[in-house]
C-alpha positions, 0 to 999 in steps of 0.5 A: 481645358483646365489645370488646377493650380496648387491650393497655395495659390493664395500664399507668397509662392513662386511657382512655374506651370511649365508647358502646362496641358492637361490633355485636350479640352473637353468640348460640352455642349448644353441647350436650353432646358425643357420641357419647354410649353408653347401655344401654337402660332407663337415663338419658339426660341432654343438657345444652344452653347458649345464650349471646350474647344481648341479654337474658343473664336472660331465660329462652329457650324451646328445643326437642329433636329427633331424625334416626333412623339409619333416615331422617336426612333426617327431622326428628321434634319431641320436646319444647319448653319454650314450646310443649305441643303441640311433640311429634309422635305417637310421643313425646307418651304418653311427654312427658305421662308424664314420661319424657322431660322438658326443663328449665331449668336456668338462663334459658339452659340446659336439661337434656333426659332421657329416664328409660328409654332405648330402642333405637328412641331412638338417633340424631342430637339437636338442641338449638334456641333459639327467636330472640327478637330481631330479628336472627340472628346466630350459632348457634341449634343444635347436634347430638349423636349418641346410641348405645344399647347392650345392658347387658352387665354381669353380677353374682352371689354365691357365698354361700348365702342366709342365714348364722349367725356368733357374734360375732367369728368371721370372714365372707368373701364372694366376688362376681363381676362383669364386662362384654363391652361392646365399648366401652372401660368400667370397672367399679366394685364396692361391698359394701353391708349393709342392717341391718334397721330402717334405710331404706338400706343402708350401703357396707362397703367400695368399690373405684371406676373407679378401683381406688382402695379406700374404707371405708364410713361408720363401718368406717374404724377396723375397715378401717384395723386390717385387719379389712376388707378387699375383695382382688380375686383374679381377672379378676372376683372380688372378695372381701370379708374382715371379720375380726371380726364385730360385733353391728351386722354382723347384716344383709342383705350383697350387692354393686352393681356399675356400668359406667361409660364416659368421654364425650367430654368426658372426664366419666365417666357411669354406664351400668349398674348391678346387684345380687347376690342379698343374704345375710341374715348373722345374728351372734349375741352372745359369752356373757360369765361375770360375774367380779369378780376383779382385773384385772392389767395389765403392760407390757415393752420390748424393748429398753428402751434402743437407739438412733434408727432401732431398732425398739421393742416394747412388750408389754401382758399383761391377766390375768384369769378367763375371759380368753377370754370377756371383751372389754378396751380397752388403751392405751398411753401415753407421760406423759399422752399417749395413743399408740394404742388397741385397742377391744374388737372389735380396732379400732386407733384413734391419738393425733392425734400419732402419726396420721402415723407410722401412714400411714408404717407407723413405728407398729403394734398389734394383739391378738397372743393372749387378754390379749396386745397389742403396739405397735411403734414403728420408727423410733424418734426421740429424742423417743420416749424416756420412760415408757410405761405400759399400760391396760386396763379391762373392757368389759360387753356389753348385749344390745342389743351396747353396750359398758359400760367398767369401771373401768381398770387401769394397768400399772407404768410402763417407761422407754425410753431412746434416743440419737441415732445418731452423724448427728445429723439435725436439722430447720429449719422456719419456725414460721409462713407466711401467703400470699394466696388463690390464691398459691402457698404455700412451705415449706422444710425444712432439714436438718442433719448427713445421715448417708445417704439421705434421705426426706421427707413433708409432712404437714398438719392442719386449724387449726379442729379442735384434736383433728385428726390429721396427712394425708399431703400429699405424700413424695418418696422416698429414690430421688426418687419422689413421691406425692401422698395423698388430696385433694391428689392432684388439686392442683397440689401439689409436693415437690422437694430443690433441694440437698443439704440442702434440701426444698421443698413448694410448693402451687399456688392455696392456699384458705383450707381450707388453712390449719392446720400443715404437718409436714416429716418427715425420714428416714434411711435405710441399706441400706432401713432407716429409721433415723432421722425428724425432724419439724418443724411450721409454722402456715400461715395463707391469707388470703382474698381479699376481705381484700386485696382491697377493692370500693369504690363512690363517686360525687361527686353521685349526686342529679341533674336530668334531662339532667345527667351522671353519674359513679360510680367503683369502686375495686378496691384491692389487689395486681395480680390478673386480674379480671373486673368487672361494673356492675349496676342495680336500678331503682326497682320492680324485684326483680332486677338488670340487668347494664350491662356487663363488663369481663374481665381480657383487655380485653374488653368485654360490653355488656348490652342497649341501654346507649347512654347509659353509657362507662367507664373505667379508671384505673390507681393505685399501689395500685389500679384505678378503674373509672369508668361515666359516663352522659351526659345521665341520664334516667330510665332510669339511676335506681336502686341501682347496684352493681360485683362483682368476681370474681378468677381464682386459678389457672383458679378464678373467685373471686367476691368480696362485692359492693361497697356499693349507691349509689343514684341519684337523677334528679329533675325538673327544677323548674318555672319555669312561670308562668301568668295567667288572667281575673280574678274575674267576676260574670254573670248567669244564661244568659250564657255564660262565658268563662275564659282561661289563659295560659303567659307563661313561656318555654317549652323547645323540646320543651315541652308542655302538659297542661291540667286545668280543676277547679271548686271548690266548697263541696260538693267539687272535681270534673274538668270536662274535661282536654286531655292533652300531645297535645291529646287532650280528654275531658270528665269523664263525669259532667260530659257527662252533665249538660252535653252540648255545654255545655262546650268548650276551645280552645287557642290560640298562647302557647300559651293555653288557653281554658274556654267553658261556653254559657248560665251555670246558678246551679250554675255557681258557684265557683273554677275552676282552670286546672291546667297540667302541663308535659311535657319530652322526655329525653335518651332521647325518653321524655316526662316531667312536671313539678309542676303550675302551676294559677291560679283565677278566681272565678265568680259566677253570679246572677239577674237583679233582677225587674222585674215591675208590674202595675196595683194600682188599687182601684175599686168597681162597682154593677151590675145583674144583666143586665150583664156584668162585665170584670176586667181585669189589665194589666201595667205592667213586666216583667225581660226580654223573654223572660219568659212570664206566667201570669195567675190570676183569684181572688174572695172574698166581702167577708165571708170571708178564702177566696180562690177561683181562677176562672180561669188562663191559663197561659204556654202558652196553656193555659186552666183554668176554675177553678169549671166556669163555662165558658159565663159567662166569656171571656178575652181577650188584646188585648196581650202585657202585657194580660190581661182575663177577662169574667163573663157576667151575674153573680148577686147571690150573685157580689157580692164582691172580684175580683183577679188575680194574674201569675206571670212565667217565665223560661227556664231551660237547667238546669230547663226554665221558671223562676219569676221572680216573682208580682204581685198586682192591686189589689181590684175591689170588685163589687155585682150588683142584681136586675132593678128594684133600685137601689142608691145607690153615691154618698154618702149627702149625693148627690143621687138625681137626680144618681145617676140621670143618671149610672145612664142614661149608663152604660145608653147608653154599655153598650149602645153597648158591647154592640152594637160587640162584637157588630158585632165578633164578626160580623165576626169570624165571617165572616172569621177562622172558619178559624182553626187555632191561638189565639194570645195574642199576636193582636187581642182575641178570645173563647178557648175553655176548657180543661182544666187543664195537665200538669206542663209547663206 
């Protein structure tokens, strides 16, 4: 889109186009004109341009359809750049074959053909851009009309099919070529000779729409010396003249004509094209007699004095045997300068002095006869005069038609005098002029002394080629007719006679192509004579642009935080020129450029996409314009590479100049002045659950927000435990949710304070929790952005709890007989925790041996194991939590020895199940069973065995006291308690049922 700038753009003005748009661009979109006429079986081209939207670099999809004359109303799909399946059924074969294609030429412009036009495809074409933006706002298509037309064009030969020639000899050949189309054509014609060995024809010799005659490559010499010619002699005849056949001629001849028709557009298009049957030409050597005899060489002038303007003749003689059937080169020079040159097939080629005089028709030679040459010179100048000389030498021709030069012969020297005429013509000119690109170039040529009419031609010739011949510029005529000559007949070129003695040449929007040494020619002329010419040269030098005009990028701080403002200025220095110039960015990651904004030279803005955060302006200096684009409140987005390019408009040529310097700018973070706090170092215990706060206590900004990381270090590595990004979003690193399941949970809290909880603490819990915290800002554009992050650690210590387990340790001894049952009781006395579970294993082991042997394991899940298969002689009992007892019903003599147990006590464990605390072992119960009758004194031996004796018959009493209150027990127990469905080690004593041994578990 556009925004005129005010009408004192030009003026020493400072003005700020702040946030300038002027509503979304206009999107216009423009196809070739028509009516476009076209032959059926030839190309159709349809180029079609979009412009004006938003994205100028993105490529558009744009779709071509056709309204037959025979149905307007309907619309048939042809072909799409998006879409594969765009086509209807009548134009698919035809898209998928490649006849009709359509294809970018650009991101915004197409080039739609069709490579064999048929009748049936006449009719009204749409170009249509696909809208990809939001809005609509312009033109999305545009229509041309196609005509198909019959090809009238018709081309043929009069020559026979194949034609024998000798070297030398002379070939004419007439073509004939013409058109009926009833619309306005012209007609071009091109003779062509396909040598055989070689891919492609060469052109001998054309004739354009135009009528304008052109050799082809490598005939110049031959058709500049008038040995080619191409002379239309009729309505549709066109005759091809080649004086002197050459080896290299020998070929296949035919000529090509094209029908050619101006669009609407004013471009030309070709319609038609066709070719005549070839002539196969068949060119046969000149044989050549060897002769070693002397060459002789002479010259004459006639006159040999004579006066400026006069004609003067120079005639070179060659002498030698068989004159006829040899081939000769002759020059003639003046000093050491060569005039001109007559090869051995009669080309004529020119010293680059006298090239000129040859377009001026001053200079001619030829071969007049066998051994006979003349030069003329007409007008002659006074710095003609001196000693001229002829030179020839023999020219040996292989058979593969080469030419081998001999040794040369030099003729004796002849002097030419000439005087100056009683006008005394004389010539000023300024030796050197330099003049800028795109200015226009002026040369003045002063005479002197007139003496009649008067015409001048400006001459010129390249300055990097030192051998280069003089081209005709431009002449104006005795009668004040100009003609332009060669390139510069479509250029803005003048020449003018502002007074009597005076001639301009004036060139409009010069090149530095245009450099190199302009010749003002001046003649004289009486009764259509010319008489006299004087001639005078100027070295011109065009400076390019980019040599005074300079782009230069600068900035005073392009290192910026986010939110700071930003300015860049692009200095243009140099003359006042209209320009157009455009600020580009290349952001960081990017591999193009994007456009922000142009500024044309009538004060027209475009803005590229949405630039809201960019103003310019525009500084006018004495010596140049600065261009400055300032960005409010950078962010992100306006980071990267920045450039200005500059294009000069020279006389309608939109000439772009080197892009300045890239300047880079930098938009960094702002630092983070965060400050955290966190709980201290701890130490817990095993289970407790922990509890790890963080606070900001820092000022936070008004957008700020908070991303929280909490990490466990430890030696075996560091690892996420779980993270809350700036939305409050929680995730729980996968493999930590795996083995925590619902363990683990964060909070957050006003502060704002973030909160680590980890329920029932495991010895793996170990280490240095980190809290990290990212804090997150809201940019002048609403983008978030992150600043370095903040983190605080607090070492946890996770350890067990000190055991406290005891158990009773006494030793005793008992003697008993083998009718006696035997109790093993094992009592603890302290334990670590209230949650403790106790495994309790009874063991014995002969006095003699150091073999423990287990009997019996009551496990912490009321699991019971008979450890020596003795299930019906042992009971155990539990009577309290922390008392454990196991009776041996009768015990043989041979189970004399030591009894103990030994107490394993397990704690919960939320990582591994139960965990083993600690194990106690009971003090030794030392046991001795007697046979029936047999007593066994136990006391020392000074005790008395009547003593012994009572204490034997209290124990019997008080032991069959025992016995009968157990069994009173057990009767009761029976009767009231035998429904019972579970044990339970936690209820009053009572007789357990053995089991099998516990699984792994337990």
């Amino acid at each position: 889109m556009k925004c005129s700038l005010p009408s004192c753009l030009g003026a020493n003005l400072l003005f700020c186009l702040g946030l300038l748009h002027c509503g979304e661009a206009r999107v216009h979109t423009e196809v070739q004109a028509g009516p476009l006429y076209r032959v059926a079986g030839s190309l159709l081209s349809i180029s079609c341009n979009v412009s004006g939207f938003a994205s100028d670099n993105a490529t558009k999809d744009i779709e071509f359809r056709v309204k037959k004359p025979a149905n307007p109303t309907l619309e048939l799909n042809i072909i799409s750049t998006r879409d594969k399946g765009f086509s209807y059924a009548m134009y698919t074969v035809r898209v998928r074959s490649k006849e009709i294609t359509l294809t970018h030429v650009t991101p915004n412009s197409v080039l739609f053909e069709i490579h064999r036009l048929e009748k049936g495809d006449e009719g009204e074409y749409d170009c249509s851009v696909v809208n990809s933006e939001q809005t609509y706002d312009g033109t999305y298509s545009a229509v041309t009309t196609v005509k198909v037309i019959d090809n009238s064009l018709s081309v043929s030969s009069t020559a026979s099919t194949s034609l024998s020639y000798t070297e030398g000899d002379a070939l004419a050949l007439t073509c004939r070529a013409s058109s009926n189309s009833a619309q306005h054509t012209h007609l071009s014609l091109v003779w062509y000779l396909h040598n055989d060995g070689r891919d492609n024809a060469r052109p001998i010799i054309s004739l354009d729409r135009e009528f304008t005659l052109s050799p082809g490559p490598g005939f110049e010499g031959r058709h500049q010396a008038g040995l080619i010619r191409l002379d239309k002699t009729g309505e549709a005849t066109y005759k091809l003249n080649m004086a002197q056949l050459e080896l290299s001629d020998q070929g296949r001849i035919y000529c090509q004509a094209q029908e050619w028709i101006q669009d609407p557009d004013h471009s030309w298009y070709t319609i038609a094209q066709k070719d005549a049957k070839e002539t196969t030409l068949n060119v046969k050597a000149r044989e050549v007699v060897p002769d070693t005899s002397s060459l002789v060489v002479r010259i004459s002038a006639q006159p040999e004095i004579l006066q400026e303007g006069q004609e003067l003749s120079l005639s070179c003689n060659v002498d030698s045997q068989n004159l006829e059937e040899r081939f000769f080169s002759v020059a003639w020079l003046r000093g050491n300068s060569e005039l001109a040159r007559i090869g051995p097939t009669g080309i004529l080629s020119v010293g680059p002095e006298y090239s000129g005089r040859v377009k001026e028709g001053e200079l001619r030679a030829a071969r007049i006869g066998d051994g006979d040459y003349r030069l003329i010179l007409q007008p002659v100048r006074t710095e003609d005069q001196g000693e001229y000389l002829c030179r020839a030498w023999l020219q040996d021709r292989g058979q593969d038609g080469a030419f081998t030069q001999q040794a040369t012969q030099d003729s004796s020297s002849q002097l030419v005098s000439i005087s100056s005429t009683e006008s005394g013509l004389s010539v000023e000119l300024q030796n050197s002029v330099g003049v800028n690109e795109g200015y226009r170039l002026e040369l003045t040529c002063k005479v002197h002394r007139v003496n009649g009419q008067l015409s001048v031609t400006w001459q010129r010739k390249s300055a990097s080629t030192a051998a280069s011949a003089f081209a005709s510029v431009i002449s104006l005529s005795q009668e004040g007719v100009t003609e332009k000559a060669g390139e510069f007949v479509s250029r803005a070129v003048r020449a003018t006679r502002p007074a009597i003695d005076t001639f301009t040449l004036e060139l409009d929007g010069v090149t530095p192509s245009d450099s190199g040494v302009y010749q003002c020619v001046v003649s004289e002329w009486k009764i259509n004579s010319k008489t006299n010419s004087q001639s005078r040269d100027a070295t011109v030098t065009v400076a390019p642009t980019d040599s005074f005009v300079k782009v230069k990028l600068i900035s005073r701080d392009s290192s910026v935080t986010v939110g700071d403002n930003v300015e860049l200025m692009c200095w243009v220095s140099g003359p006042r020129l209209p320009i157009t110039l455009t600020w580009s960015l290349q952001r960081p990651y990017a591999s193009t450029q994007d456009s922000i904004l142009t500024v044309y030279s009538d004060g027209a803005i475009s803005w590229f996409g949405d630039q809201q955060r960019y103003q310019l302006k525009v500084e006018n200096k004495e010596n140049g314009v600065f261009y400055y684009l300032l960005m409010n409140s950078a962010s992100r987005r306006e980071a990267g590479i920045y450039q200005c390019w500059v294009s000069v408009f020279l006389e309608k040529v939109h000439k772009k100049l080197p892009p300045s310097n890239q300047l880079g700018v930098l938009v960094q973070d702002p630092v983070s002045d965060l400050v955290l706090t966190t709980t201290p170092a701890s130490t817990i215990n095993i289970t407790a659950d922990i509890e790890i706060k963080c606070s900001v206590i820092s000022k936070p900004s008004a957008s700020s927000r908070y991303a929280v990381t909490w990490l466990l270090q430890q030696q075996a590595g560091n690892k996420t435990i779980v993270s809350s990004d700036q939305d409050a979003l929680v995730t729980v690193a996968p493999r930590e949710q795996l083995s925590h399941g619902q363990r683990i949970s964060t909070k957050r809290t006003k502060g704002p304070s973030f909160e680590l909880s980890i329920r029932q603490a495991r010895l793996s819990d170990n280490g240095s929790y980190v809290c990290e915290v990212v804090e997150w800002l809201q940019d002048p554009h609403g983008d978030w952005y992150q600043l370095s992050p903040v983190s605080k650690t607090t070492e946890l210590t996770v350890i067990e709890p000190e055991t406290n387990l005891s158990i009773l340790k006494e030793e005793k001894s008992l003697n008993m007989s083998r009718s006696q049952d035997l109790p093993i009781p094992c009592h603890i006395t302290d334990q670590s925790s209230s949650e403790s579970e106790f495994q309790v294993t009874w063991f014995w082991q002969k006095e003699t041996e150091a073999e423990r042997r287990p009997i019996f394991t009551a496990y912490r899940n009321s699991t019971l194991q008979d450890r020596l298969g003795k299930g019906d002689q042992l009971r155990f009992r539990r009577p309290l939590r922390d008392q454990f007892s196991l009776t041996v019903i009768q015990p043989s003599p041979e189970e004399s020895g030591l009894y103990f147990c030994e107490v394993e006590e397990w704690l919960p464990s939320p990582s591994h199940g139960w965990r083993k605390l600690a194990v106690e072992k009971s003090g030794y119960l030392t046991v001795n069973v007697y046979a029936e009758g047999e007593v066994k004194d136990v006391s020392e031996p000074e005790c008395k065995s009547d003593m012994w004796m009572g204490i034997l018959i209290a124990i019997v009493i008080c032991s069959l006291l025992v016995v009968f209150l157990l069994v009173l027990k057990i009767c009761r127990s029976n009767v009231s308690g035998g429904n019972k469905s579970a044990q339970n080690l936690w209820a009053e004593p009572e007789q357990y049922t053995l089991k099998t041994k516990p699984s792994a578990d337990d």
